[in-house]
N, C-alpha and C positions, 0 to 999 in steps of 0.2 A: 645625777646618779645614773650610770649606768644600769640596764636592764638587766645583765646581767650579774651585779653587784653584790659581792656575799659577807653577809656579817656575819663574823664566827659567834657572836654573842646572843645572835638572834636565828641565825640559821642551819640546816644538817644539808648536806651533799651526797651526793653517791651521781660517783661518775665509772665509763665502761667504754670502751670503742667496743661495739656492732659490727661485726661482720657479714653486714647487708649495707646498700643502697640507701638515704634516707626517705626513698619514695617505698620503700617495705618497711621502716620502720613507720612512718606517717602511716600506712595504711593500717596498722598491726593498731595502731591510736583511733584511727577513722571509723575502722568496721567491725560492727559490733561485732559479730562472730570470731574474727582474732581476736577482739580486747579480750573475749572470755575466754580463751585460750590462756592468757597469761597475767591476769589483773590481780589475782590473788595469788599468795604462797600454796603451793600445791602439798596437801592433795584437797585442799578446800576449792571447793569448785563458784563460780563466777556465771551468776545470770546478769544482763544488761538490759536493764528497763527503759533508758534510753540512752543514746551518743548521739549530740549534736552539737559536733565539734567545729561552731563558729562563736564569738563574741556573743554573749546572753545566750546563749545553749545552756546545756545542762547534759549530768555525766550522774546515773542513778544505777547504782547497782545493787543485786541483792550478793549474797553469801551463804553457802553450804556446807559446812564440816564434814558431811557424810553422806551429803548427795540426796539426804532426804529433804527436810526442810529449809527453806531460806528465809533469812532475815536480812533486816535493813543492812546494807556495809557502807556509802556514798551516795548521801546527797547532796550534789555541788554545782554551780555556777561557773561555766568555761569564762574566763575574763580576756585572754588573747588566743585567737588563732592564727597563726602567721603560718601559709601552708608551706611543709617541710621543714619550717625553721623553728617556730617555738606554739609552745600550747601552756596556758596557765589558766588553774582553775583555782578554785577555794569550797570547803565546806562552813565558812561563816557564812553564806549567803546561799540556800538551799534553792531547787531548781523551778522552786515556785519566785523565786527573788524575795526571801520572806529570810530576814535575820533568824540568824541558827544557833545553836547554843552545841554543837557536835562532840559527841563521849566519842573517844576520849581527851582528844584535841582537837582546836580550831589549827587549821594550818591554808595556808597555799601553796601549792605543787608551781612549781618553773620548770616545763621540758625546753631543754636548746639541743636542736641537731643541729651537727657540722657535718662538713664533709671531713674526711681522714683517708689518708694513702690506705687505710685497712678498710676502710667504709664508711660508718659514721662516728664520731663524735659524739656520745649520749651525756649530758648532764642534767641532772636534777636536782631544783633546791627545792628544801622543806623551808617555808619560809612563818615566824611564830612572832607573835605578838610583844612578845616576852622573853629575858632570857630563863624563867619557869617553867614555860610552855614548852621550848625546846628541850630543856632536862629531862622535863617529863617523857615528852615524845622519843630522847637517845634512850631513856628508861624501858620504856615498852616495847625498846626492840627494832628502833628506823630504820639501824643501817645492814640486820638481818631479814626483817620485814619486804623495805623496798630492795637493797641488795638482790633480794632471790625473786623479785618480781622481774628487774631487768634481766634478768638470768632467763627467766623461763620468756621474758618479751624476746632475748636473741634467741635462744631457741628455736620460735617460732620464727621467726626471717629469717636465721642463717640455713633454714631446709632450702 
């Protein structure tokens, strides 16, 4: 099976070429201060409690609708870092490595950079257990969701 292998029955995608470098889209991934720049749909704002973007890492973020309080958004397990080229996490396996049971979906995230005549090459699969899970998850909104997250991720690198 290729790594990068996508079953329409099990999987959502959203792809984009970046108009940066993949060493500015990597970092916009790596440090924490970018990721909260663009981790959630705006105008909900993004604290990062931690990014340790290698193999058994962990990716915990909170979430703020209005800037006052934050709650829980991701608690996740980095399963590959390949620098520049790929980063996959999951929220079944939280960043204690303690099985997770995650509302609203379990999912695993596949980032792959390429290189591209325009920059990079961004894809991302939502990768689901089930094809239920995936329903669910195109239900609540994945490819509006993560859509406008890489939206505001180029933003930020294409400054």
């Amino acid at each position: 099976m290729s790594r990068e292998e996508f079953d329409p029955e099990l999987d959502l995608l959203v792809e984009r070429v970046i108009r940066a470098p993949r060493a500015a889209v990597w970092r916009a991934w790596t440090d924490p201060k970018r990721f909260e720049q663009w981790w959630v749909p705006a105008p909900a704002i993004c604290r990062v409690e931690r990014l340790d973007v290698r193999p058994g890492g962990a990716i915990v973020t909170r979430l703020s609708e209005d800037g006052g309080e934050f709650v829980p958004h991701l608690d996740a397990v980095i399963l590959v870092a390949d620098e520049l080229e790929r980063i996959a996490f999951t929220n079944a396996i939280d960043s204690t490595w303690r099985p997770a049971d995650p509302q609203p979906i379990a999912v695993t995230g596949d980032v792959f950079l390429a290189d591209h005549p325009d920059g990079t090459a961004y894809r991302m699969v939502a990768r689901h257990g089930d094809p239920t899970s995936r329903k669910r998850h195109a239900e609540l909104g994945f490819a509006d969701g993560w859509g406008t997250v890489i939206g505001q991720l180029a933003a930020v690198v294409e400054q």
